[in-house]
C-alpha beads as a LAMMPS data file, in Angstrom:
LAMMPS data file: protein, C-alpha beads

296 atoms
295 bonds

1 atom types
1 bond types

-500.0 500.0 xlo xhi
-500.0 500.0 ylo yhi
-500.0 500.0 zlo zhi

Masses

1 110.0

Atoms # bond

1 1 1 149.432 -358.519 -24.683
2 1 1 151.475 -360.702 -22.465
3 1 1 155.635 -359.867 -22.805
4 1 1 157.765 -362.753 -23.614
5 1 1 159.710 -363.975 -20.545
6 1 1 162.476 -364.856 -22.754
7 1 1 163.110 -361.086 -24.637
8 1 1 163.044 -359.753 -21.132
9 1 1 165.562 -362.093 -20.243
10 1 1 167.615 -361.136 -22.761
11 1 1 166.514 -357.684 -22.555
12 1 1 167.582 -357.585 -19.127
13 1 1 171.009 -358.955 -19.740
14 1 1 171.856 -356.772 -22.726
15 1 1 170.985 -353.417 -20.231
16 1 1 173.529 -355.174 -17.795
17 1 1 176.191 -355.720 -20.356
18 1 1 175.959 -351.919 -21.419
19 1 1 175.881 -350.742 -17.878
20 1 1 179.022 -352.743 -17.017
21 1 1 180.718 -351.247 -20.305
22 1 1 180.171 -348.015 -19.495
23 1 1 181.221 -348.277 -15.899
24 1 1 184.080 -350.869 -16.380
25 1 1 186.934 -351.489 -18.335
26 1 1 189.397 -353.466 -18.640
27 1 1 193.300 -353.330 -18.589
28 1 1 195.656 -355.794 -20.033
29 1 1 198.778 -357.109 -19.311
30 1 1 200.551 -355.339 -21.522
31 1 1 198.815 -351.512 -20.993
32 1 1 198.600 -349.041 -18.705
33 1 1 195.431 -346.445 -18.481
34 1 1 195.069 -342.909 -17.687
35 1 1 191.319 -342.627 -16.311
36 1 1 190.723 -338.483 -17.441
37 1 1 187.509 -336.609 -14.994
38 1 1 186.793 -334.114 -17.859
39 1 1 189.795 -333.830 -19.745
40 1 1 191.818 -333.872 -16.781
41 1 1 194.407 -337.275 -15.618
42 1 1 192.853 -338.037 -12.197
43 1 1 193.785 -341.497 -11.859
44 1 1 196.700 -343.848 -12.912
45 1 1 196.655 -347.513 -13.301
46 1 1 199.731 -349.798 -13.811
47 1 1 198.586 -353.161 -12.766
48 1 1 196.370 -355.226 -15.279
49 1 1 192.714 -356.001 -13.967
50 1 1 189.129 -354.838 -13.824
51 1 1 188.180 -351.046 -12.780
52 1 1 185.462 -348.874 -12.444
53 1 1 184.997 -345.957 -13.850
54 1 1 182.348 -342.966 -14.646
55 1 1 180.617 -342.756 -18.063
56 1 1 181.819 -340.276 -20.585
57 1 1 181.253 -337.131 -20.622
58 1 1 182.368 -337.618 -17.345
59 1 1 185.257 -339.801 -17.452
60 1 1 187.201 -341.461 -20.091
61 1 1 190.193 -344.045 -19.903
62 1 1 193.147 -343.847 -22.532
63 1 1 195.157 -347.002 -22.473
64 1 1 198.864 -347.057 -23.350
65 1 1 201.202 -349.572 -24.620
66 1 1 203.622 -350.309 -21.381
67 1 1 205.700 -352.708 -23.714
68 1 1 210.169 -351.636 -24.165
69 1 1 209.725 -349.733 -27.657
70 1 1 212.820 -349.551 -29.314
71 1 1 214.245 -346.887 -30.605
72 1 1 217.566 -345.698 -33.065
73 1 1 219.226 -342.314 -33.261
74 1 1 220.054 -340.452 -36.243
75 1 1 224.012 -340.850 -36.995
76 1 1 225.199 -337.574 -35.836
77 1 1 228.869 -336.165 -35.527
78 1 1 230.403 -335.521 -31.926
79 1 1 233.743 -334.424 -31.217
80 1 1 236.313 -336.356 -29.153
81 1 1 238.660 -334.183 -26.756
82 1 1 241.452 -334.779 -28.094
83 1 1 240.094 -333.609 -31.851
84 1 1 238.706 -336.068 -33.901
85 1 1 235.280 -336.185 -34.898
86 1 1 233.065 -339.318 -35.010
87 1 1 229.955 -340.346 -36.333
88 1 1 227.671 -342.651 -33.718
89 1 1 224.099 -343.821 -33.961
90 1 1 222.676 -345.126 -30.726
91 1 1 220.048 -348.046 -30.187
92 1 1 217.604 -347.795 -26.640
93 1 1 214.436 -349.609 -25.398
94 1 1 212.700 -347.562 -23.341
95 1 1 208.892 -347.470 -21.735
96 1 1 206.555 -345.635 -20.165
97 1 1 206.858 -345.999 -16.457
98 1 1 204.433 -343.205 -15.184
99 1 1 201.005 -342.889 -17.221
100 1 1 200.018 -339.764 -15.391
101 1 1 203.046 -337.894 -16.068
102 1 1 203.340 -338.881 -19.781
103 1 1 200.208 -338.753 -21.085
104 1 1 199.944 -334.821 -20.395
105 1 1 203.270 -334.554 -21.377
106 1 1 203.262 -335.912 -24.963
107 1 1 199.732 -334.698 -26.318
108 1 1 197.688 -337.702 -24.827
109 1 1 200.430 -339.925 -24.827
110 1 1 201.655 -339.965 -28.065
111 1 1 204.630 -342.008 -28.639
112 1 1 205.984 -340.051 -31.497
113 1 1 206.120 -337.010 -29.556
114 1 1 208.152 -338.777 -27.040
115 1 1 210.551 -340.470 -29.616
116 1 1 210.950 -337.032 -30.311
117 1 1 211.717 -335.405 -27.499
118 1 1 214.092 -338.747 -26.366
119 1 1 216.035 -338.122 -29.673
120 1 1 217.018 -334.788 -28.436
121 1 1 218.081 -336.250 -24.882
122 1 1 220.138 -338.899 -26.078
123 1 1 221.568 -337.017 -28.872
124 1 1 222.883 -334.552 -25.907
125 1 1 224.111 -337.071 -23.675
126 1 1 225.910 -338.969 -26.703
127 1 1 227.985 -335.493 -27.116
128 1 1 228.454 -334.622 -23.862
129 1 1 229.871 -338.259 -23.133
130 1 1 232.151 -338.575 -26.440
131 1 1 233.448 -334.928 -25.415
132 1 1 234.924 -336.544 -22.185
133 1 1 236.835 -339.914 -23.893
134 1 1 239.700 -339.934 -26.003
135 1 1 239.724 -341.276 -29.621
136 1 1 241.342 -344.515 -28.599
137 1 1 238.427 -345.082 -26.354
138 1 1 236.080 -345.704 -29.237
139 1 1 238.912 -347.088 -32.544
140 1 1 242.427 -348.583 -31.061
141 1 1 244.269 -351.459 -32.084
142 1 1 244.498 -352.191 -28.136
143 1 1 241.824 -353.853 -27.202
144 1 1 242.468 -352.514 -23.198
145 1 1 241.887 -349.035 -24.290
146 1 1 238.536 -349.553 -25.728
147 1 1 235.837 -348.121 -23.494
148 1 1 232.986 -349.273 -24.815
149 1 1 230.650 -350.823 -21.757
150 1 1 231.722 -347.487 -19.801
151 1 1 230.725 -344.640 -22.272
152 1 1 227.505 -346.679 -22.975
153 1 1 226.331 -346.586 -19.152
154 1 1 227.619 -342.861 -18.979
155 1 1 225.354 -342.335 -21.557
156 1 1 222.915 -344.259 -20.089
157 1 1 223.024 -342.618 -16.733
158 1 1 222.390 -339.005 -18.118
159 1 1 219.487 -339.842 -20.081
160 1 1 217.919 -341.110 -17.579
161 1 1 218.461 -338.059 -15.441
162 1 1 217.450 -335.515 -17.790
163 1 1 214.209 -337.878 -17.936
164 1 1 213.643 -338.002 -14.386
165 1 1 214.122 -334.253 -14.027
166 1 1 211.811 -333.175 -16.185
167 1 1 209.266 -335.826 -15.359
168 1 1 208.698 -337.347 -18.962
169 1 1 207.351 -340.771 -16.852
170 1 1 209.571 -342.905 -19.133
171 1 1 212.318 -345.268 -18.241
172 1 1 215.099 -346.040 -20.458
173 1 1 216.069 -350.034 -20.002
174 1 1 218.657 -349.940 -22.255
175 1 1 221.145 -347.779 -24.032
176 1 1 224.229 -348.754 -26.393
177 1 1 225.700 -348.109 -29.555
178 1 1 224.987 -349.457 -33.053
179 1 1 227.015 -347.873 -35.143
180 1 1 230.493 -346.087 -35.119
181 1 1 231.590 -344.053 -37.971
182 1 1 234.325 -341.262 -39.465
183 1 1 233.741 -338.550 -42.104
184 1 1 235.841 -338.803 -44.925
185 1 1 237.810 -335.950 -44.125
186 1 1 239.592 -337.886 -40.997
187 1 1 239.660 -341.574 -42.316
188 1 1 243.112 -341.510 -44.159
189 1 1 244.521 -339.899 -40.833
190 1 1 242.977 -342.035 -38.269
191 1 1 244.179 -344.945 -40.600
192 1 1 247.684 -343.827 -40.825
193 1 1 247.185 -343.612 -36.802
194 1 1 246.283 -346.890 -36.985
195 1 1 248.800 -348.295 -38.967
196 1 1 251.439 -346.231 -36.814
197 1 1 250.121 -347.722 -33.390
198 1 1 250.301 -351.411 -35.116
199 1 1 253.978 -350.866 -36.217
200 1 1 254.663 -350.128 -32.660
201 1 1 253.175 -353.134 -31.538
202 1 1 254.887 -355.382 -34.314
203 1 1 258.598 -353.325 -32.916
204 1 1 257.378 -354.188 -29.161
205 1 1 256.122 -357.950 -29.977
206 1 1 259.772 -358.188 -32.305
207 1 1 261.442 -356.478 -29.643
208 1 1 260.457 -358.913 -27.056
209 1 1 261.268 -362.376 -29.191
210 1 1 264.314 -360.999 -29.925
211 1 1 265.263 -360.484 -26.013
212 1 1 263.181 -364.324 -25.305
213 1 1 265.412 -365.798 -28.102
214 1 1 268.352 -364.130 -26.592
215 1 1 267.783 -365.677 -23.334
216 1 1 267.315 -369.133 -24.735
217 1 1 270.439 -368.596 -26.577
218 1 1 272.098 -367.693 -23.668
219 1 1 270.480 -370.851 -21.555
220 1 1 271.296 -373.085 -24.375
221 1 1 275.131 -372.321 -24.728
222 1 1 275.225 -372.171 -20.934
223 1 1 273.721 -375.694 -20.905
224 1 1 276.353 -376.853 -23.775
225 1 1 279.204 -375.307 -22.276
226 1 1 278.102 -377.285 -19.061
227 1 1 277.823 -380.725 -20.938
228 1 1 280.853 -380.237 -22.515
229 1 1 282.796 -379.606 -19.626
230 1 1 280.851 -382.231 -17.877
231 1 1 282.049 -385.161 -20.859
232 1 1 285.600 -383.680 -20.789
233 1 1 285.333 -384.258 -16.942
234 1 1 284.291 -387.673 -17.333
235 1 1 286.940 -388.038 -20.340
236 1 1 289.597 -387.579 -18.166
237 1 1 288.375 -389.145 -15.533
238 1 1 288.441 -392.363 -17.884
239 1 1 291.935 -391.716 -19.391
240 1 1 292.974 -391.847 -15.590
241 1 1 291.531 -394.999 -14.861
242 1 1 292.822 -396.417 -17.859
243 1 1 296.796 -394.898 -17.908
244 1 1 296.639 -396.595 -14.304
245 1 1 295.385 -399.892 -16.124
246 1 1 297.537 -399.872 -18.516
247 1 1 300.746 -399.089 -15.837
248 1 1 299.547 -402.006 -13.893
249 1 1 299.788 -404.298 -16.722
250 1 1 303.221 -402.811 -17.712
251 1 1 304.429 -403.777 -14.345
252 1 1 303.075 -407.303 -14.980
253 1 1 304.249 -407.727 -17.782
254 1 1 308.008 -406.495 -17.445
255 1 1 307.817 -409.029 -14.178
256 1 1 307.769 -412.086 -17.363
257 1 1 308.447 -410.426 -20.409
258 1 1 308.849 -413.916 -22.789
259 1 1 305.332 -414.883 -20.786
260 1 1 303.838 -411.759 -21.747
261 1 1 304.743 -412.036 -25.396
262 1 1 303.538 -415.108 -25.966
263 1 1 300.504 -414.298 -24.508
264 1 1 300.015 -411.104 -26.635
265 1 1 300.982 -413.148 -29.831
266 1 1 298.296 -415.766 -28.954
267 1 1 295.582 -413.467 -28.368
268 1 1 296.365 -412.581 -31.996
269 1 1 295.770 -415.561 -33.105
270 1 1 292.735 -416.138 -31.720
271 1 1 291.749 -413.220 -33.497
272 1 1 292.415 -413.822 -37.204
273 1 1 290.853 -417.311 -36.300
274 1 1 287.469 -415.690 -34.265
275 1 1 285.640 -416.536 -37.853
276 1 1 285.790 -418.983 -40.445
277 1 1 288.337 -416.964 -42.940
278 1 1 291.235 -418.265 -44.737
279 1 1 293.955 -416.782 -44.169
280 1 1 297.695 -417.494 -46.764
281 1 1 300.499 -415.987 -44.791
282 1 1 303.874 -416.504 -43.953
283 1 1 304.053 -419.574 -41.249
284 1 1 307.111 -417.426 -39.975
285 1 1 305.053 -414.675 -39.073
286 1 1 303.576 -413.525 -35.891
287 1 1 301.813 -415.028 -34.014
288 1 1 301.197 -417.712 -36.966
289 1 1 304.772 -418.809 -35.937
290 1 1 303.499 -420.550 -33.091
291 1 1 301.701 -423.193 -35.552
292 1 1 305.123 -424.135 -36.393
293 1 1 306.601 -427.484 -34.248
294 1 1 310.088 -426.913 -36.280
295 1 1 310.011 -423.530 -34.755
296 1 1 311.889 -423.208 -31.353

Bonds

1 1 1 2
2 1 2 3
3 1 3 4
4 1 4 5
5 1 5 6
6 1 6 7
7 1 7 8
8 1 8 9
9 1 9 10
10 1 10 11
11 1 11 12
12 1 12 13
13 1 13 14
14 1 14 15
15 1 15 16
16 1 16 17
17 1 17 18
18 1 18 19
19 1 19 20
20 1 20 21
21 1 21 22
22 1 22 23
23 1 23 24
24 1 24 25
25 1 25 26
26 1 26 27
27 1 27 28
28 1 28 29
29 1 29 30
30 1 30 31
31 1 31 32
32 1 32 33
33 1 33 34
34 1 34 35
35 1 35 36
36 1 36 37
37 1 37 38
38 1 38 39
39 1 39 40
40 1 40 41
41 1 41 42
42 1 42 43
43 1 43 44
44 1 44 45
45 1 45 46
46 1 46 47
47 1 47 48
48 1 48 49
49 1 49 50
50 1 50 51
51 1 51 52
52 1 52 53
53 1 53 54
54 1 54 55
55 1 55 56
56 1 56 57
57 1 57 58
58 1 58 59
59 1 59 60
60 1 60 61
61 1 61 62
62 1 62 63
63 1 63 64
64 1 64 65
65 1 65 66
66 1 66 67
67 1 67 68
68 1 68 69
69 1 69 70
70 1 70 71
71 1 71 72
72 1 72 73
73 1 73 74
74 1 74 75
75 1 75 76
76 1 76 77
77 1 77 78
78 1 78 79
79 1 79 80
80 1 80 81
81 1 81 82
82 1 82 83
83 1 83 84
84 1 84 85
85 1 85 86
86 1 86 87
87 1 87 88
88 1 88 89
89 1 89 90
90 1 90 91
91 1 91 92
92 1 92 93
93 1 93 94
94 1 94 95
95 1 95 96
96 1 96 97
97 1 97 98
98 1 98 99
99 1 99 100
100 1 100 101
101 1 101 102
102 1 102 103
103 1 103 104
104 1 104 105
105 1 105 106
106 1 106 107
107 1 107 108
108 1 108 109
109 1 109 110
110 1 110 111
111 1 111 112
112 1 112 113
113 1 113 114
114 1 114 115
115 1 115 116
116 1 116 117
117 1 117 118
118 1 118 119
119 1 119 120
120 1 120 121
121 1 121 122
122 1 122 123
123 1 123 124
124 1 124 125
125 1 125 126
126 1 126 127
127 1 127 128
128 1 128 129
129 1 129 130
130 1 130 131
131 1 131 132
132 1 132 133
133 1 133 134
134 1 134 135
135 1 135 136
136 1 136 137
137 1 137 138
138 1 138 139
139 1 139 140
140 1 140 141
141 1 141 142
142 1 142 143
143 1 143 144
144 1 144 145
145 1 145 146
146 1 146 147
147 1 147 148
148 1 148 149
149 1 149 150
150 1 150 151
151 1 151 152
152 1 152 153
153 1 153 154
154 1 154 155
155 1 155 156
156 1 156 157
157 1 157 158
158 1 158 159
159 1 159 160
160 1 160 161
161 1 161 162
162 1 162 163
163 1 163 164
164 1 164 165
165 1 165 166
166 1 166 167
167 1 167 168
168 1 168 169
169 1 169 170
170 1 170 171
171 1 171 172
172 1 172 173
173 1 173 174
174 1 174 175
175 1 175 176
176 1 176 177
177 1 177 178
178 1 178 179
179 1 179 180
180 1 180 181
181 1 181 182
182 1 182 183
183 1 183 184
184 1 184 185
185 1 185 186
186 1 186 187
187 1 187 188
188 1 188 189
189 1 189 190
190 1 190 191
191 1 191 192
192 1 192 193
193 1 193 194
194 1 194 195
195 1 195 196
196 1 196 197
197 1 197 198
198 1 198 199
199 1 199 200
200 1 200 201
201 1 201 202
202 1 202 203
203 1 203 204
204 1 204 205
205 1 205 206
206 1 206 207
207 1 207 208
208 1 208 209
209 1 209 210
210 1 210 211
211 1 211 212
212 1 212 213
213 1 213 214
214 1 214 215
215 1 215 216
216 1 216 217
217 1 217 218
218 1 218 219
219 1 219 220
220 1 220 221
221 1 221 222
222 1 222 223
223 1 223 224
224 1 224 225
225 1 225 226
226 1 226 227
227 1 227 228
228 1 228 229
229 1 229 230
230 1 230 231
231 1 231 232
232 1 232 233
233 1 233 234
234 1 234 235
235 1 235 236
236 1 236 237
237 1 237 238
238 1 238 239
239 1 239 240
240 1 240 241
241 1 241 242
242 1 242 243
243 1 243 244
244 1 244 245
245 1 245 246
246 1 246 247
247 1 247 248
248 1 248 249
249 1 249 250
250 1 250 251
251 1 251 252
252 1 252 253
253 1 253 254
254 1 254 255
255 1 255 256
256 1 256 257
257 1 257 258
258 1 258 259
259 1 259 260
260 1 260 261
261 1 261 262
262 1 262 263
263 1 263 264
264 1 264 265
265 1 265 266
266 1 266 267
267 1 267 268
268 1 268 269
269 1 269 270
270 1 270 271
271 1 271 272
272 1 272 273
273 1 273 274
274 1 274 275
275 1 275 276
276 1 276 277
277 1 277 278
278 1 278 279
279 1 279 280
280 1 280 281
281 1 281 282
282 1 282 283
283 1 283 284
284 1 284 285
285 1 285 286
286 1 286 287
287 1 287 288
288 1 288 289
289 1 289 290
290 1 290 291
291 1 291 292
292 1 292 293
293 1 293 294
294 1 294 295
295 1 295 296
């Protein structure tokens, strides 16, 4: 019985395809692989790509997720130095950074074992940092005394040194805190403490309008006092001018007295006659005597 060329063909191909799967594999972007020689991590692999590799028994590849999990603390209590007791939950994204380290580590890699054991970490760091800052660090009405950004990298740093240490192979990328709380026990006090601290901003802020209004009283009157001495200055100045005027003319005038009447009584005429008004006086009186021919 002749074979058909075609089934070996595809007989062929399918014995390829099985060799290649169980002497490759394949690693993705987003994974690393731990490549065990009988139970045993013999080989890491970080990079994505193609690799070869023994059958099982004798080897056997356990891929891991290399992608930032995230991660939230519980919302413990940690005391401040300087008494106080606060409640914090902290957020992280961290990742597994050496596969050959971690998968022994964690029971073939398992990431709830190592949520685990990075709960403990952080939860020491957190207390060992808030046991080093003040309560105005973490709740003031100052914004300048609020340490936020520093106690988060202090945190930070020592988690990642208790990590490296004991050779977990994960990296935290980032560390900060979610949530900031007080127990009931401390609340009224720390908001009396509050409310104290604002009063002696409000004196301070009062304090310091009352000495800016003072000085723009003080610049004010200086600048009236100025002004007015300034006008009575020029006042004076005027009255001057004008006394020396007015002796002039007296001198001019006592030179031709009659001249200097009649002049002043026809200036007063011209005045009541300026506008169209009617006018019933006296023709004897002054200066409407001068309307008068009979009058010498």
């Amino acid at each position: 019985m002749k074979k058909n060329p075609l089934n070996m063909a595809v007989g062929a191909v399918l014995i390829v395809i099985f060799a290649l799967l169980l002497f490759l594999f394949q690693v993705r972007t987003s994974e690393v692989a731990v490549v065990t020689t009988f139970g045993k991590p013999t080989r890491q692999i970080t990079e994505p790509g193609l690799y070869a590799k023994w059958p099982w028994p004798i080897q056997k590849v356990h891929k891991l997720d290399k992608r930032i999990q995230n991660f939230e603390s519980k919302f413990d209590e940690a005391l401040t130095p300087d008494g106080y007791n606060l409640l914090v939950a902290v957020y992280a994204g961290w990742r597994i950074s050496e596969p050959a380290a971690f998968f022994p580590k964690f029971a073939g890699g398992s990431v709830t074992e190592a949520e685990r054991a990075l709960q403990e970490i952080i939860r020491d760091a957190k207390s060992a940092v808030i046991g080093q800052h003040p309560f105005n660090h973490f709740i003031s009405v100052n914004a300048q005394e609020l340490k936020f950004a520093e106690i988060e990298n202090e945190m930070l740093t020592r988690v990642r040194g208790r990590l490296q240490t004991n050779n977990y192979g994960i990296d935290v990328a980032f560390l900060g805190i979610k949530k900031l709380g007080l127990p009931e026990s401390v609340t009224g006090e720390v908001f009396q403490r509050m409310a104290a601290e604002r009063q002696v901003l409000v004196s301070k802020i009062e304090s310091e309008g009352n000495a800016r209004a003072a000085n723009i009283r003080a610049e004010a009157d200086r600048n009236a006092a100025k002004l007015v001495s300034d006008a009575e200055a020029d006042a004076l100045r005027i009255r001057g001018e004008a006394e020396s005027k007015a002796a002039e003319s007296l001198r001019t005038m006592n030179q031709e007295p009659e001249l200097a009447s009649f002049l002043l009584r026809l200036t007063g005429l011209e005045m009541f006659l300026k506008e169209k008004t009617t006018l019933i006086l006296d023709q004897n009186t002054s200066p409407l005597d001068l309307l008068n021919p009979k009058k010498k």
